[in-house]
Structures are given as structure tokens and as C-alpha cells.
ROFI-11516 format. One line per 8 residues: number of its first residue (from 1); their letters; for each residue x, y, z of C-alpha. Coordinates in Angstrom, 1 decimal. Each point is the difference from the previous one (the first is absolute). Layout:
N
NUM = A = X/Y/Z ~ ... $
END
This chain:
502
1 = XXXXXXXX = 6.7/38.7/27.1 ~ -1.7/-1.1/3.0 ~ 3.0/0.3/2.3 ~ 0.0/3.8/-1.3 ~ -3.4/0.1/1.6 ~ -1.6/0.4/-3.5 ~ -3.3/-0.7/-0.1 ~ -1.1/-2.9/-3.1 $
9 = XXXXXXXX = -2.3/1.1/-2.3 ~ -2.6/-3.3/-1.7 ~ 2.1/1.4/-3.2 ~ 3.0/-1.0/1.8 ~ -0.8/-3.3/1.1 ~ -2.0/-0.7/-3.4 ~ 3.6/0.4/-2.1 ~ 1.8/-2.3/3.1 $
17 = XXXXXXXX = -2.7/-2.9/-0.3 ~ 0.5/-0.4/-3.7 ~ 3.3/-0.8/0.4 ~ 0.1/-2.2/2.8 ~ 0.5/-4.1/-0.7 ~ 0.7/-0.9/3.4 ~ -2.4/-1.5/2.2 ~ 1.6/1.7/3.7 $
25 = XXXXXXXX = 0.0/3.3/-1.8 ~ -3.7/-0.4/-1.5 ~ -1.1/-0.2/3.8 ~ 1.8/2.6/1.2 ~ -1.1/2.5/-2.4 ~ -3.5/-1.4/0.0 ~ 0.1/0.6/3.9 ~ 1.4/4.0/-0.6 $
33 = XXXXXXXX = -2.9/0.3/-2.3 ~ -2.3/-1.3/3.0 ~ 1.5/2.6/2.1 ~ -0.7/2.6/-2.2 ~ -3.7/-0.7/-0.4 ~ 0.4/0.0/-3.8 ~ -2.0/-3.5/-0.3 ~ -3.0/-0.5/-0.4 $
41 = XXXXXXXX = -0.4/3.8/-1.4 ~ 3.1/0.6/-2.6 ~ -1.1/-2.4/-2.9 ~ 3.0/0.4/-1.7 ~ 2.7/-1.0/3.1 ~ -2.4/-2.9/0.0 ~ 0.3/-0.9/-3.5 ~ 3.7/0.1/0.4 $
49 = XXXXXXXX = 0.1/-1.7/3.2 ~ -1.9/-2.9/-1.8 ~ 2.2/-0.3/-2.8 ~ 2.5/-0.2/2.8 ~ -1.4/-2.7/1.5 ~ -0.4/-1.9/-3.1 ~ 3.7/0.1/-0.7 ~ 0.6/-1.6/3.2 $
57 = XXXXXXXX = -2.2/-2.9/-0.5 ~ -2.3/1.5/3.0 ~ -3.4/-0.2/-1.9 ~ -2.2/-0.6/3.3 ~ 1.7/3.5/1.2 ~ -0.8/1.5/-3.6 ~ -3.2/-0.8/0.7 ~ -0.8/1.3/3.3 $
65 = XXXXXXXX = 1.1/3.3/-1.3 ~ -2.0/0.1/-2.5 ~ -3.0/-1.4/2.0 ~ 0.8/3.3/2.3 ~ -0.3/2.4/-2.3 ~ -2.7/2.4/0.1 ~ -0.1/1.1/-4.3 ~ 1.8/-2.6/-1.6 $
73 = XXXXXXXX = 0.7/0.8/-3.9 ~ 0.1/-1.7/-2.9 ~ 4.0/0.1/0.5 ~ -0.8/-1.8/3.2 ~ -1.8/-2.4/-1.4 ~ 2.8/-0.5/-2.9 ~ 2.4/-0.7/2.6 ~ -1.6/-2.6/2.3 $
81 = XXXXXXXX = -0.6/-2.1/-3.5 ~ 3.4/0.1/-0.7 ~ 0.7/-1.0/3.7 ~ -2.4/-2.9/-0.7 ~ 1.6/-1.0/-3.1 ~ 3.5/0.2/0.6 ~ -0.3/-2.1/3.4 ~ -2.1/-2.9/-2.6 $
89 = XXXXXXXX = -3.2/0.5/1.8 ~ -2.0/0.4/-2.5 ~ -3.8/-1.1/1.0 ~ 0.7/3.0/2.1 ~ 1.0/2.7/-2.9 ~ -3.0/-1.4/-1.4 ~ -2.2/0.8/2.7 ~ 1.7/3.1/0.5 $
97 = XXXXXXXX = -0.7/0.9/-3.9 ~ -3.8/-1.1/0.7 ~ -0.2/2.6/3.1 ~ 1.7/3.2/-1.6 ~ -3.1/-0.7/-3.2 ~ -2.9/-0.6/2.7 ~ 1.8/4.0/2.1 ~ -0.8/1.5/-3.7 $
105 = XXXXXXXX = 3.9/0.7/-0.5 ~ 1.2/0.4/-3.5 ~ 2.1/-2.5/-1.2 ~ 3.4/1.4/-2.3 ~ 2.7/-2.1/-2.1 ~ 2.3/-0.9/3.4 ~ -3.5/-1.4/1.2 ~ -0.7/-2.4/-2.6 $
113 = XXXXXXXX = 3.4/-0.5/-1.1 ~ 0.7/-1.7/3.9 ~ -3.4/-2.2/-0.3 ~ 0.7/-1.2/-3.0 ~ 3.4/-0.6/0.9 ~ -1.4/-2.0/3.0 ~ -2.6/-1.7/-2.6 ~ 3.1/-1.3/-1.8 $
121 = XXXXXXXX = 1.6/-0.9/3.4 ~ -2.5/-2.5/0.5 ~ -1.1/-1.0/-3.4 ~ -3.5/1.8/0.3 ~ -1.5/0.3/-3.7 ~ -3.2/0.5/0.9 ~ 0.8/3.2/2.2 ~ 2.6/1.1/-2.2 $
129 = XXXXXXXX = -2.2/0.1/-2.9 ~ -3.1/2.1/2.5 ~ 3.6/2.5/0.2 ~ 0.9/-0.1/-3.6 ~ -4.0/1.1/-1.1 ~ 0.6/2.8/2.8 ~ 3.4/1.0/-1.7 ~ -1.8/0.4/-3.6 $
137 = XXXXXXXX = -3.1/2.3/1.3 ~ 2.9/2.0/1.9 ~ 2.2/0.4/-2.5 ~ 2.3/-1.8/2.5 ~ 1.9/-2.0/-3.0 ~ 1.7/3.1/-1.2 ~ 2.6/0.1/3.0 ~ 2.7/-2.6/-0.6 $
145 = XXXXXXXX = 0.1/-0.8/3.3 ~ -3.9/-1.7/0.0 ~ 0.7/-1.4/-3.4 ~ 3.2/-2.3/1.6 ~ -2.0/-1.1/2.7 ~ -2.6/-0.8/-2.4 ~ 3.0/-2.2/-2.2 ~ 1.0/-1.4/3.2 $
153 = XXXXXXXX = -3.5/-1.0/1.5 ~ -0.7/-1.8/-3.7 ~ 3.6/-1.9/-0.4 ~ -0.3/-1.2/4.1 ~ -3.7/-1.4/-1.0 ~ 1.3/-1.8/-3.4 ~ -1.9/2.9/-2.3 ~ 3.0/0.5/-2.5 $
161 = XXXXXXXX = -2.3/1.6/-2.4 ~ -1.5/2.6/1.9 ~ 3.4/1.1/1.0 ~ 1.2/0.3/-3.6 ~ -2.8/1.7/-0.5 ~ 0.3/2.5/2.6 ~ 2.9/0.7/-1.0 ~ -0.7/0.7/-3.1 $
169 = XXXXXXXX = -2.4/2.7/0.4 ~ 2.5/2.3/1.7 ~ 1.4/2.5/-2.2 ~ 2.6/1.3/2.0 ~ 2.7/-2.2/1.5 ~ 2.0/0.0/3.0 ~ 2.8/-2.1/2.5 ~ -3.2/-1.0/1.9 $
177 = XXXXXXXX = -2.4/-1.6/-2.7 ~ 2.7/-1.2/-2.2 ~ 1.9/-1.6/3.4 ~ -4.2/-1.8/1.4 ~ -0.2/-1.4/-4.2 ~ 3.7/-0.9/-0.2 ~ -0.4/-2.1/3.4 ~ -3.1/-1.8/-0.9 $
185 = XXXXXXXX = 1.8/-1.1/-3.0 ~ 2.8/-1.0/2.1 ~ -1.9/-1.8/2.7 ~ -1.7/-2.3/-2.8 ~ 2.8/-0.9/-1.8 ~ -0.5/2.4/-2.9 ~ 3.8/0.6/-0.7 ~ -0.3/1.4/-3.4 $
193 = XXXXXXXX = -3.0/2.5/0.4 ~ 1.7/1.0/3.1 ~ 3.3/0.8/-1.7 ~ -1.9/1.8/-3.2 ~ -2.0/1.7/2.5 ~ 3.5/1.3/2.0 ~ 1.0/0.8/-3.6 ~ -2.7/2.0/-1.0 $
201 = XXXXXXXX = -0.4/1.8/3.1 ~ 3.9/1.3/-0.2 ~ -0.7/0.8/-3.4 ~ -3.3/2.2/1.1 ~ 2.7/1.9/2.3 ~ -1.2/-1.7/3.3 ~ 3.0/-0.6/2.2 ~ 0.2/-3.5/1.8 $
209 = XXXXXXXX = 0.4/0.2/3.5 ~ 1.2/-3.1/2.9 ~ -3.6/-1.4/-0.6 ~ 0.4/0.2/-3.7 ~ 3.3/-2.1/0.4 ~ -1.4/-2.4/2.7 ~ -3.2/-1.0/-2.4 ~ 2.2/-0.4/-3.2 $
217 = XXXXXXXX = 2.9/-2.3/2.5 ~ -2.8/-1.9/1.5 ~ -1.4/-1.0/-3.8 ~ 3.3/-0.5/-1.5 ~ 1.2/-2.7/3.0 ~ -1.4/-3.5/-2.6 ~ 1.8/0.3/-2.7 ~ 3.8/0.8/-1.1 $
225 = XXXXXXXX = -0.8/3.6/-1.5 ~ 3.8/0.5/0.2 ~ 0.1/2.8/-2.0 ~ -2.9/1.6/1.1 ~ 0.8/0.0/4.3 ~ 3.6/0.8/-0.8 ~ -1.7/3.2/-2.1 ~ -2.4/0.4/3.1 $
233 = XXXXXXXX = 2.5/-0.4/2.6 ~ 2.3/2.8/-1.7 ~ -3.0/2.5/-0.1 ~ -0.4/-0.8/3.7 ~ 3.4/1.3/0.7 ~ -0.3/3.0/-2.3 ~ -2.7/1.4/1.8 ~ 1.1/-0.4/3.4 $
241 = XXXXXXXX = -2.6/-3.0/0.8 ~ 3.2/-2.7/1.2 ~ -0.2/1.8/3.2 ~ -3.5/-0.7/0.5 ~ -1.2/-3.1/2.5 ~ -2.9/-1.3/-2.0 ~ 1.9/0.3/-3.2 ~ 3.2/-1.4/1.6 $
249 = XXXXXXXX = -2.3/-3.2/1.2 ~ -2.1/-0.2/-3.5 ~ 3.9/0.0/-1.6 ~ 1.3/-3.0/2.5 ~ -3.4/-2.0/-0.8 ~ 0.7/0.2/-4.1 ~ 3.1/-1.2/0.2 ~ -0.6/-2.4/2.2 $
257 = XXXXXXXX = -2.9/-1.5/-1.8 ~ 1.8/0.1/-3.1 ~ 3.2/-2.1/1.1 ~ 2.4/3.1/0.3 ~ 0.6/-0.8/3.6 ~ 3.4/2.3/0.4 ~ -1.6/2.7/-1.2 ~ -2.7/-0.1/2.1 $
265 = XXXXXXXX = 2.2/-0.3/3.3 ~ 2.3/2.9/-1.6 ~ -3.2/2.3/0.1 ~ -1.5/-1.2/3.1 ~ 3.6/0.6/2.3 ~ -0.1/3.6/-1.7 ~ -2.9/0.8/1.5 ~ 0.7/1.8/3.3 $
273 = XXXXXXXX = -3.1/0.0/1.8 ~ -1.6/-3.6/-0.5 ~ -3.3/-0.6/1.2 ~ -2.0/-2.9/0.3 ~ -1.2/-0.2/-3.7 ~ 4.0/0.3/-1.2 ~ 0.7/-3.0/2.3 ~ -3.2/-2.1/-0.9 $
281 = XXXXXXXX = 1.0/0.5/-3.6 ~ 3.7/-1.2/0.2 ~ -0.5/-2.9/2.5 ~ -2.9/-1.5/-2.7 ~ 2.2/0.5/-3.2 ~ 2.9/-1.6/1.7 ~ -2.3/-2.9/1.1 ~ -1.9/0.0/-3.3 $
289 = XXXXXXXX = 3.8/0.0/-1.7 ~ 0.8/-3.4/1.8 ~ 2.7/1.9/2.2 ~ -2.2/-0.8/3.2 ~ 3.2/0.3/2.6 ~ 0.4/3.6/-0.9 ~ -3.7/0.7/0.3 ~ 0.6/-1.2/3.3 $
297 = XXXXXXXX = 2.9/1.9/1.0 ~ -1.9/3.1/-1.4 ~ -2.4/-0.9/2.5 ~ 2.3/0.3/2.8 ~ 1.4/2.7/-0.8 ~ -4.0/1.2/-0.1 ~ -0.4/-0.9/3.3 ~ 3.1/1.9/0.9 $
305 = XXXXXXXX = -1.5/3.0/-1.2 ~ -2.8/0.2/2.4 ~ -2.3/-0.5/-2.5 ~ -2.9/-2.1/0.8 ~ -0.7/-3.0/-2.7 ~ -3.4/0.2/-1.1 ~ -1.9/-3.1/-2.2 ~ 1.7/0.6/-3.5 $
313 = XXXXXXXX = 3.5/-0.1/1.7 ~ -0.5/-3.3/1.4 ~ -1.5/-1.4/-3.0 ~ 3.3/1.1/-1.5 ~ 1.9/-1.6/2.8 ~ -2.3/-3.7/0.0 ~ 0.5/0.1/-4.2 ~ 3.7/0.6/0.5 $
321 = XXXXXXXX = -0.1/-3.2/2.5 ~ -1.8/-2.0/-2.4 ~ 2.4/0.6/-2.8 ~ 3.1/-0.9/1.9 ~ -1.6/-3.0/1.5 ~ 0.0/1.3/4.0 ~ -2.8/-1.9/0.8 ~ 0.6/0.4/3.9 $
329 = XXXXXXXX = 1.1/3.7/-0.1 ~ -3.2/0.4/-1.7 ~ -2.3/-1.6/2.3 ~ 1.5/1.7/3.0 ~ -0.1/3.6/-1.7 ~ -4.1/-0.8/-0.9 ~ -0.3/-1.4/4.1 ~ 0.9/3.5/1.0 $
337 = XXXXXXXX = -1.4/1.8/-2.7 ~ -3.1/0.8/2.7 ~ 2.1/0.5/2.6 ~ 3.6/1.6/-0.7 ~ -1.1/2.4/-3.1 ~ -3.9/0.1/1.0 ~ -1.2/-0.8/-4.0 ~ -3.1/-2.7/-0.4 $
345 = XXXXXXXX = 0.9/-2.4/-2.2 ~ -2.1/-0.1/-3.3 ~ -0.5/-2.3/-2.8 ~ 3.4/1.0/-1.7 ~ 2.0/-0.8/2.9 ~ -1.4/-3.2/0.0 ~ 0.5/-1.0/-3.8 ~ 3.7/1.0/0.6 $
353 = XXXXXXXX = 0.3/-2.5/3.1 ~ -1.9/-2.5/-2.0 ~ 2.4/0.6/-2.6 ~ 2.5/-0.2/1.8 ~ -0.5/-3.3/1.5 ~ -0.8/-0.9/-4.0 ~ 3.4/0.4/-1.0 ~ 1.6/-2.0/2.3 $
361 = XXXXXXXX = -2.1/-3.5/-0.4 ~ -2.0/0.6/3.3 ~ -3.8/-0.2/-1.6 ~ -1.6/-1.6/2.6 ~ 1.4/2.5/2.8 ~ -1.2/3.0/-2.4 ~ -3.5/-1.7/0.0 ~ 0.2/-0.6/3.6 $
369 = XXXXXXXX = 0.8/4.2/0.5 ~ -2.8/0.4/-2.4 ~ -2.5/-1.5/1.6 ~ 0.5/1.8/3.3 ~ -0.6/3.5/-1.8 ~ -3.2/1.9/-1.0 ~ 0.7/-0.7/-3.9 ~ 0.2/-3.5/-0.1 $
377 = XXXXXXXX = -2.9/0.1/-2.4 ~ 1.9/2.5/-2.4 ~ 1.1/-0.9/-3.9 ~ 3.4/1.8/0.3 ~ 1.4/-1.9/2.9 ~ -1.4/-3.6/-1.1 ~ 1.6/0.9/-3.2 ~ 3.4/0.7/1.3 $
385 = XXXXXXXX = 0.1/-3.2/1.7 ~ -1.0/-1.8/-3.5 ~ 2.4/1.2/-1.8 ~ 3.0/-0.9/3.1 ~ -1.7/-3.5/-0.1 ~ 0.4/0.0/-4.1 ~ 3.7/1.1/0.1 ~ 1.1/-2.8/3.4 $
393 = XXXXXXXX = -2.7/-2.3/-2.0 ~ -1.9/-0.7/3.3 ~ -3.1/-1.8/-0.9 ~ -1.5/-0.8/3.2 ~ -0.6/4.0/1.2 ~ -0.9/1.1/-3.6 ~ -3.0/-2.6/-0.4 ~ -0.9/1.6/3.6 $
401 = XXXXXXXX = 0.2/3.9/-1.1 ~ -1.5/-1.0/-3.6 ~ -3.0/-1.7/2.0 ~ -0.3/2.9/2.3 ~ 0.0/2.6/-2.7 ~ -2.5/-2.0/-1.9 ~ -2.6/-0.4/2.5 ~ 0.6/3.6/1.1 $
409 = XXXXXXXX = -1.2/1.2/-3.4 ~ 3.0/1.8/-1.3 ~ 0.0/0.1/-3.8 ~ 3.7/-0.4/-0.2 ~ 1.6/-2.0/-2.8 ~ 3.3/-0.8/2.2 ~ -1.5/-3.0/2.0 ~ -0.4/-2.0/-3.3 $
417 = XXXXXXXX = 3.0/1.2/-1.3 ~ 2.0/-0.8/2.5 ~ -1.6/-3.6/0.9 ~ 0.1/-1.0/-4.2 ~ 3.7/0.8/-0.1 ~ 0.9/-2.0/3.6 ~ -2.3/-2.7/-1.4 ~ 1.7/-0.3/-3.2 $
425 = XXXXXXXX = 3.5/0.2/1.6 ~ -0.8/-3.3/1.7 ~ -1.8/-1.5/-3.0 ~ -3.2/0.1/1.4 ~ -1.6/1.1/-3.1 ~ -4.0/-1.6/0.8 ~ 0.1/3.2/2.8 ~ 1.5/2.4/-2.0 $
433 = XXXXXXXX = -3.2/-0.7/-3.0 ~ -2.0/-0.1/3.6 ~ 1.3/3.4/1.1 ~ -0.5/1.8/-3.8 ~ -3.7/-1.4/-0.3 ~ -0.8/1.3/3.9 ~ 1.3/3.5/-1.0 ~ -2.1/-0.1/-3.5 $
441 = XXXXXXXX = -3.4/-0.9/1.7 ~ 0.7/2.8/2.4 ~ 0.9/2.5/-2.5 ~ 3.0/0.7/1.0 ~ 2.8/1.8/-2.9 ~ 3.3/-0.5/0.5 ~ 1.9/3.7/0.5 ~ 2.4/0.1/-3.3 $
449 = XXXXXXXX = 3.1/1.4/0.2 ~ 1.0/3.6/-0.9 ~ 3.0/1.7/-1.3 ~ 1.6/3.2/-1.3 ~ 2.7/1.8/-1.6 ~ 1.4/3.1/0.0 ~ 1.3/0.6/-3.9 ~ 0.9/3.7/-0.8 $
457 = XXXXXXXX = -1.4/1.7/2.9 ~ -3.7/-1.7/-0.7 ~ -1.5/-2.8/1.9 ~ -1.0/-3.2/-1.8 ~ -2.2/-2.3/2.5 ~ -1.1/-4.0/-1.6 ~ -2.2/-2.5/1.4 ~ 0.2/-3.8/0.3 $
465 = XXXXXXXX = -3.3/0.0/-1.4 ~ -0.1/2.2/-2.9 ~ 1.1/-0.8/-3.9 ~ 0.0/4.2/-1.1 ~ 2.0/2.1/1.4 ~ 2.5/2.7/-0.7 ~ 2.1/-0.5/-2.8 ~ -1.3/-3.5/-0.5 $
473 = XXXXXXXX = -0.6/-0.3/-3.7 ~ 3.7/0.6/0.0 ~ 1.4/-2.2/2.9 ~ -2.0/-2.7/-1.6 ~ 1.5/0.5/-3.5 ~ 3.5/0.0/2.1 ~ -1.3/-3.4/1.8 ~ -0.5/-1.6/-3.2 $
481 = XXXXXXXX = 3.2/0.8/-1.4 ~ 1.7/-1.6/3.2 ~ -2.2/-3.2/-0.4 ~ 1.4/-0.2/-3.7 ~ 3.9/0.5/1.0 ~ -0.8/-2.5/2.5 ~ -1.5/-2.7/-2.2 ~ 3.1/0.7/-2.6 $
489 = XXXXXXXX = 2.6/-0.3/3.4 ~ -2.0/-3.7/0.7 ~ 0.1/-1.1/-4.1 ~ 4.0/1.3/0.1 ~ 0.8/-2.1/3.1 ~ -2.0/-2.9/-0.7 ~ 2.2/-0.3/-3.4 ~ 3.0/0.6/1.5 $
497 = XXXXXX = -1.5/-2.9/2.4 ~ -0.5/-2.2/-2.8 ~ 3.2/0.7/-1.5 ~ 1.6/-0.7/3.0 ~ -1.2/-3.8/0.4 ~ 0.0/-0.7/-3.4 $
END
């Protein structure tokens, strides 16, 4: 068009920004539209030229332009709080929400749905709930849209109730509100009202779509459902979602987490374009799976790809290490971890080097690395390194970690635990009534052990502590009928005993 000497019109160069994703082609158009003089005067090549620049990850430039506009709209407005919230700076949308009020611009359902959004983002109740009082004397609530950011702000901020309730005051449903209430099930572990949510929904005649799927994959990745994913997984294919990335990954990460290894890795090497996520997803089932030298050659054949590892892969990688006991090839790949694949350690890299050194009897070198990083003082990693001194019975560094924990505060039952049951291993049982009073005057309750089943497609969880439960008037009944069998099995041999040395 321009070689023909055509001149661009701002309607022209409004259509081409919207579909740009590149960041050398956002520049270049963003300089024709400089040429042209249609900035800081056309307010809707701006609007589109900030979106633009949003794609890109260029908020600063999104900015400017909007800073050099002579009208902006609310549109304009709209657009630079998306910019704000997609590139996570969020004190910024905030701000940005504070000046378009103070200008005397009208706020519409994008508007609030993006602050709340960001209100969620950063766990802001407070400022949400200033939004959600705006939203009822608008009339804002109506729009499906504002009501799943309102689900989502409540389920981020721990407010399970008000989301149900939100929910529940919406007549009319669709993919969007049913998808925010499904996923806040999901993401607290609801499994069941998740599923008889997904049921209802498709029963109301509201399709599921790839976020549908993800949600209800994600929640169903505890337990063995097996009847349930393999249902799932067929309606995935049905509609056409296989092909779909996120689905793809959500697919890999089921299996995975519930054992079916091979048909994770049969979905994951179908997948033609793998991104990061797919690759995250198979390296940690492998690892998780205790087949940590394939997670490993799935990481070469990462780096292969070009793709560049971020923090989750190499957790992935270091967990893989720890399980097949590669104590050096983990150490060197967290040495470089700064340097080769520029990722900052955090905490769980640390617990899996810890671990690591756990498993294969070296305690006192994993308290040594310990005390060199910035969580020495944290329960997680002083409790990985009890529980290696339990299982290679070294005394001598737990008494030091059990000590440390104790005059660091940490509730934790595991010091006590673990010092009683070393203590009594060598007959030393003065400590162990020494370590059981020390925990009772601090008030410290032992952490009792949990349990479930999976009988018939429903989930049946039982506590170390508790005497009811489900189906316990009859298990009891069965208990008893074993303790008689038993006692008649010890009066029929102990005859037979007699008889015999008569």
C-alpha cells in the first residue's frame, strides 16, 4: 500500500496496530503514525497504538502515548489499566484508576471489572470491597464479566462465601461465571462442588470451553477419579480441545499427578507446539513419578529447543536429582542456576538440595548449605533435614536442628518427634519422657496422620485422631467380628498345642 504511494488513513493504521504482537513491528508502525501527525490528535490510533504497546510488554511506551494525548477517552483510560495490569504493576493501575475518578470520567463494566481484577491480583479486600459497593449502586453486577471478577477477587482473598453468594444471585449463566466459580472451587480443593457445578452448568446448556477443562483437570489431579478424567478426557477430544496448549498441559499434569505416567508422556509428545508450561509440566511429573533420569533428559532436550528454563523447570530438574540420588549433578546445576539459566534461587530450590543431601546420609553438609542461605531460619528446610537425620538415625545433627527450631519459635511437632523416636531407638528412655514433657509445657500437639480412600468414585478421608467417621458404626461391628475369629484361631491352636505335648 505504501509502495503504491497510497496514502494511510488513522483507520488504516488503527486495524494494523490491533494485530501486531511483535515488538520491531510495534515501533515501526508507531513511528508511521508519528509521521503522519495522527498522535497526539486521533484518540482512537492512540487507543490502538496503546493496546499495541501493551501486547509487546512496552508499558513505559504505552504510557507516553497516552501522556501525549490531547482528549484522552474513557477507552484510553481502559486501555492503559489493562497495560498496567497485564505487565503486574499494579500500585500503578491503581493509581491510574484514582486519576481517571479525580478527571470526572465515567467508569463502565471493563473499568471495574480490570481493578477488581488487579484487587484480586494482589489480595486487596479492602479496595475490592470500595469496588464491589460501586458495582451494586451501578447496576455493575448484572454483566457477567464484573460478577467473575467479583468471584475471583473473593476466592484469591479466602472469602468462599461471598463468592457462592455472588454467584448465586445471577440469574442467567454463562462460560465466563460458571468457568471464575468452577475455578475457585478448583483452586481450594473443592473437587465435588466443582464437578456438580461442571454438571449443572452442561445441564443449563452452557458449553465448557479450554478454561472449563483446565479448572475441572486442575481439581481432579488428588485423587484417582478414574472414571471420571477418563469421561473428561473423552469430552476433551470430542469437542476439539486435545489440540489446545493449556488443555494439552492441564491433561499431562492429571496424569501425571495421578501415577498414569505413560499416558501423560503419550499426550505431552502429541503436542506439536510445546511451550514452556507443556515442558514444566512433564519434567515435574516425571520427577514427582520417581523417573528423575528422564526428567532430566527432557531437560536437555529443553535446552535444545532454545527455550530458556525459567524457576519451575529447575525445580523440576533439582527434584528429579534428589530422587535418583545425583547429589553432585545437583549441586553444580543449582551453582549455575544464577549464572547459566539467569533464575534466583528461592526457598524451593533450596528444600530440594537439602533433600537431596537428606537422602543420601550427608546431614551435616545439608546443614552446612543451610546455614549459608537466607532461610536458615525456615520450618520447611530444618524439617527436611529432621526427617533425613530420623531415616540415617543421626543423633548428633537432629539434637542441633531440634535445638535451633526450638529456640527459633517454630510450633512444629517434628523436633520432638523425631528426638523421642532416636532416643528410644538407643534406649534412652529418661530423654524421650524429657522431650514429651518439654513439648507439653510449650503446648505443642503432635500433627496426626491423615488418610483417604477413593471407594466408588467418592472420597473417604480418616484421622489418626478421630473415633467417628464414615462408615464407622459398621467397620467397628466388622472389627469386632475379626477380634472374635481371632480369639477362636488362639483357643483352636492352643488345644491343638496341648494336644500335641500331651
Amino acid at each position: 500500500m505504501q509502495e503504491a504511494g497510497i496514502r494511510v488513513s488513522g483507520f488504516t493504521l488503527s486495524i494494523t496496530a490491533s494485530s501486531i504482537c511483535s515488538l520491531q513491528h510495534a515501533k515501526q508502525l508507531h513511528g508511521i503514525v508519528l509521521r503522519n501527525g495522527l498522535i497526539p490528535t486521533n484518540t482512537v490510533v492512540a487507543n490502538t497504538v496503546i493496546g499495541m504497546y501493551g501486547r509487546v510488554g512496552l508499558s513505559d511506551y504505552a504510557r507516553a502515548v497516552f501522556n501525549s494525548m490531547e482528549e484522552p477517552d474513557v477507552v484510553s483510560w481502559n486501555s492503559m489499566l489493562s497495560v498496567f495490569k497485564d505487565s503486574r504493576r499494579y500500585n500503578q493501575a491503581l493509581e491510574c484508576f484514582y486519576s481517571m475518578r479525580c478527571y470526572g470520567f465515567p467508569v463502565d463494566e471493563f473499568t471495574v471489572s480490570t481493578v477488581i481484577n488487579v484487587c484480586a491480583c494482589i489480595r486487596d479486600l479492602a479496595e475490592g470491597e470500595k469496588l464491589l459497593a460501586l458495582c451494586f449502586k451501578m447496576g455493575f453486577l448484572r454483566n457477567s464479566i464484573v460478577s467473575s471478577a467479583v468471584i475471583d477477587l473473593c476466592c484469591a482473598c479466602n472469602r468462599m462465601f461471598g463468592a457462592v453468594q455472588v454467584f448465586g444471585e445471577i440469574q442467567t449463566w454463562d462460560s465466563a461465571l460458571c468457568n471464575s466459580m468452577i475455578s475457585c472451587y478448583a483452586r481450594k480443593g473443592l473437587t465435588d462442588e466443582a464437578m456438580g457445578l461442571f454438571a449443572e452448568a452442561t445441564r443449563k446448556g452452557v458449553l465448557p470451553n479450554e478454561i472449563t477443562f483446565t479448572s475441572i483437570l486442575r481439581s481432579h489431579s488428588s485423587f484417582g477419579f478414574a472414571v471420571e478424567k477418563t469421561q473428561i478426557h473423552c469430552w476433551i477430544c470430542k469437542l476439539g480441545f486435545e489440540a489446545d496448549l493449556i488443555v494439552s498441559s492441564a491433561l499431562v499434569d492429571m496424569y501425571s499427578k495421578l501415577g498414569s505416567i505413560e499416558s501423560a508422556l503419550k499426550i505431552f509428545y502429541e503436542i506439536d507446539s510445546k511451550d514452556l508450561v507443556s515442558w514444566n509440566t512433564m519434567i515435574l511429573g516425571l520427577a514427582q513419578n520417581g523417573r528423575g533420569k528422564e526428567a532430566l533428559s527432557l531437560f536437555g532436550k529443553l535446552l535444545d529447543s532454545r527455550i530458556q528454563p525459567d524457576r519451575i523447570t529447575l525445580h523440576g530438574v533439582l527434584l528429579a536429582c534428589s530422587s535418583e540420588g545425583m547429589v553432585n549433578t545437583g549441586k553444580r546445576l543449582f551453582s549455575l542456576m544464577d549464572t547459566k539459566y539467569r533464575v534466583t534461587h528461592n526457598l524451593e530450590h533450596c528444600i530440594c538440595v537439602v533433600d537431596m543431601m537428606g537422602r543420601a546420609g550427608r546431614c551435616k553438609e545439608a546443614l552446612g548449605f543451610i546455614d549459608k542461605m537466607p532461610y536458615n531460619r525456615n520450618s520447611a528446610l530444618l524439617e527436611t533435614i529432621l526427617e533425613a537425620s530420623r531415616t540415617h538415625g543421626n543423633l548428633e545433627i537432629a539434637e542441633l536442628v531440634a535445638e535451633r527450631m526450638v529456640k527459633l519459635g517454630l510450633r512444629s511437632s517434628l523436633p520432638y518427634t523425631v528426638l523421642a523416636e532416636l532416643y528410644g531407638s538407643r534406649g534412652r528412655w529418661e530423654s524421650v519422657a524429657r522431650v514429651w514433657k518439654h513439648m507439653k509445657e510449650r503446648g505443642v500437639k503432635k500433627v496426626q496422620g491423615c488418610s483417604w480412600i477413593c471407594v466408588r468414585n467418592c472420597v473417604y478421608k480418616f484421622k489418626g485422631d478421630e473415633l467417628l467417621h464414615y462408615g464407622g458404626e459398621a467397620t467397628y461391628r466388622i472389627l469386632a467380628l475379626l477380634d472374635w475369629e481371632i480369639e477362636d484361631e488362639g483357643d483352636e491352636t492352643k488345644h491343638l498345642d496341648n494336644q500335641f505335648w500331651a
